[in-house]
N, C-alpha and C positions, 0 to 999 in steps of 0.2 A: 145694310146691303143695297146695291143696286139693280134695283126692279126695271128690269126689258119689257116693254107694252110689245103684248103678242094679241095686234086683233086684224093678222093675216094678212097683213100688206108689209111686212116689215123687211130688211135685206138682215133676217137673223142674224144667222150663219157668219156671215164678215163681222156684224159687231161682237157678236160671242166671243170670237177668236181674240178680237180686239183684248177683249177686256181679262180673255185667260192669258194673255202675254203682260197685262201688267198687274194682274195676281190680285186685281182686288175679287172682295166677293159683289156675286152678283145670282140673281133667277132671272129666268125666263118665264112671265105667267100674262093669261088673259084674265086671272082669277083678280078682282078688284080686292075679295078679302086675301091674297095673297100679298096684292102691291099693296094694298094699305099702310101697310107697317116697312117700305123703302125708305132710306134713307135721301136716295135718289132717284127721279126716274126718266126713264132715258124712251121716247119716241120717234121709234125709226121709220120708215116708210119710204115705201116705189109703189111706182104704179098713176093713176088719175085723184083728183082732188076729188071729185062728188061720190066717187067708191069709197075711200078711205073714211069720208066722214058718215056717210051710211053704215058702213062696219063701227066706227067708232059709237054712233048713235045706238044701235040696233043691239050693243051690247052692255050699253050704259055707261061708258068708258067719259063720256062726252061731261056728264056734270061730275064725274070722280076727278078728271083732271084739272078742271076747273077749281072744285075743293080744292086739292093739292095745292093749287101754285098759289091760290090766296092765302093758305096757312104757311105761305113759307120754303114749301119741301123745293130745295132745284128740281128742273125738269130744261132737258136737252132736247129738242124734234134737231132729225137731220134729214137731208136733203126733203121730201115730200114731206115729212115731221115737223123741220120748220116752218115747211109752209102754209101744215094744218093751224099753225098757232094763232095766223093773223085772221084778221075779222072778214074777207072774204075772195072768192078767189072768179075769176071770168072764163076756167079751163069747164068747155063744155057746159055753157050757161051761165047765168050767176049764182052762187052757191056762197052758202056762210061757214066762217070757219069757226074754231076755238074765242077766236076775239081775246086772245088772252094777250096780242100785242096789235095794233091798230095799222092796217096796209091794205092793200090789194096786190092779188097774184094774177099778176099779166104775162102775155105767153110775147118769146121774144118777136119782136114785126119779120124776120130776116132781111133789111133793108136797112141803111142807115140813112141820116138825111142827105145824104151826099149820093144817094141814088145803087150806092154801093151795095149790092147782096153776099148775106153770110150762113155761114151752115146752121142749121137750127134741127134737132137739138146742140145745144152747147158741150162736147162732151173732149174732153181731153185735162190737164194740165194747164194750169193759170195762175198769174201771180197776184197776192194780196195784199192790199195796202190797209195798213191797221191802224186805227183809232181806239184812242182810251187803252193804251200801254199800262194803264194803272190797275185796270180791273184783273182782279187773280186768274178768270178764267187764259188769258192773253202772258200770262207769266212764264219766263224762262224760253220765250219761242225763240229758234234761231235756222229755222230755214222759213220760209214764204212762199211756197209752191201746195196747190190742194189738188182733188182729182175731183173733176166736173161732171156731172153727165145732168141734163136737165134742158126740158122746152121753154119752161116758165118761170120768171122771176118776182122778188117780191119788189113793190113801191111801198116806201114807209119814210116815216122823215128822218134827215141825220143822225137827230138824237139815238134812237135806238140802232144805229149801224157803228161794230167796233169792226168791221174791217168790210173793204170792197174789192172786186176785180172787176179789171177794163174785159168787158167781152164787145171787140168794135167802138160801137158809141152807147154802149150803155154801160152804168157804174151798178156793179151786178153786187146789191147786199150778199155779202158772205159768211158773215157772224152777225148773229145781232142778238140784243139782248137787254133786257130792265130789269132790276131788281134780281129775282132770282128764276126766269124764264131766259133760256140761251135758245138757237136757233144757229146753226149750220146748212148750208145750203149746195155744199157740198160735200163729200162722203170724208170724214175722218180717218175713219177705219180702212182708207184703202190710199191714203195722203200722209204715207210714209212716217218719217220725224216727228213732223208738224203735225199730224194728224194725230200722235198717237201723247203727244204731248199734252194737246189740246183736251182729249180723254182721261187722261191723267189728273191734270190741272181741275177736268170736271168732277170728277169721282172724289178728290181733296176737298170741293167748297162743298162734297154731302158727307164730309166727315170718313170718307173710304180712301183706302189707298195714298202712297204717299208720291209727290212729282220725281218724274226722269231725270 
């Protein structure tokens, strides 16, 4: 099954729905002996970067997930989730993340170098340019539009980025991903086709459910 990390910052309710429309099985639990035994687990999140990792701490979630993704198990953060994953973020101080993928989460400037200002947060509809076509999570996609909403983005190197969007002048990581740790950075669950693909594709590499 796929284990939902509920440690109160998460957008439930749109992933639950998500994943009762493509019928795999899944729980919802903050109970680590619960998620223990996931085939998959999936980290959602809204909200700020220094609250979500203090709930995460505070309930011990913080070295369970870290176990997980070294033995193996996939694990998905989306929007604020993928951003818990990298090793530190500059939203409201400096603060340390998961470090389970190496970046800094920087808030965007709203200015470009060309003196141009832009809305920030970034929230609407945007197109994504995909790298490493090979990897299964990226299988069968056939639309390229995701749904945005978000102040700060990650910096990390090419390597770990399978897909980007142009927001202005910056090349805004939108998947990214090593080994068996994925990251979305913006909402699946509410990015139609694509989104619900990409889900799909995720719940198959933890051995659930079969692709769209």
């Amino acid at each position: 099954m796929i284990g939902v990390i509920d440690y109160g910052m998460g957008n439930l309710f749109s992933v639950q729905k998500a994943l009762e429309r493509l019928e795999v099985p899944f729980f919802v639990s903050e109970s680590i002996e619960e998620l223990e035994n996931a085939a998959g687990l999936i980290l959602p999140g809204v909200g700020a970067f220094p609250d979500a990792m203090k709930k995460l701490t505070e309930t011990d979630l913080v070295p369970f997930i870290e176990r997980k993704a070294a033995e193996g198990v996939p694990l998905l953060g989306i929007c604020l989730g993928m951003q818990l994953l990298f090793s530190r973020s500059e939203e409201h101080g400096e603060h340390e993340g998961l470090g389970l993928l190496e970046g800094e989460v920087v808030r965007f400037s709203g200015k470009t170098e060309n003196n141009e200002t832009y809305k920030v947060p970034h929230i609407g509809w945007n197109k994504l340019v995909f790298h490493k076509r090979e990897n299964e999570l990226l299988s069968g996609l056939d639309e390229n539009f995701a749904y945005f909403v978000h102040s700060f983005y990650v910096q990390t190197d090419e390597d770990a980025v399978m897909a980007y969007s142009d927001y202005f002048d910056v090349k805004v990581p939108a998947i990214v991903g090593r080994a068996n740790v994925y990251g979305m950075q913006f909402h699946p669950e509410k990015s139609s086709r694509l989104g619900m693909q990409l889900l799909s594709n995720f719940t198959k590499l933890a051995g659930q459910g079969e692709k769209i």
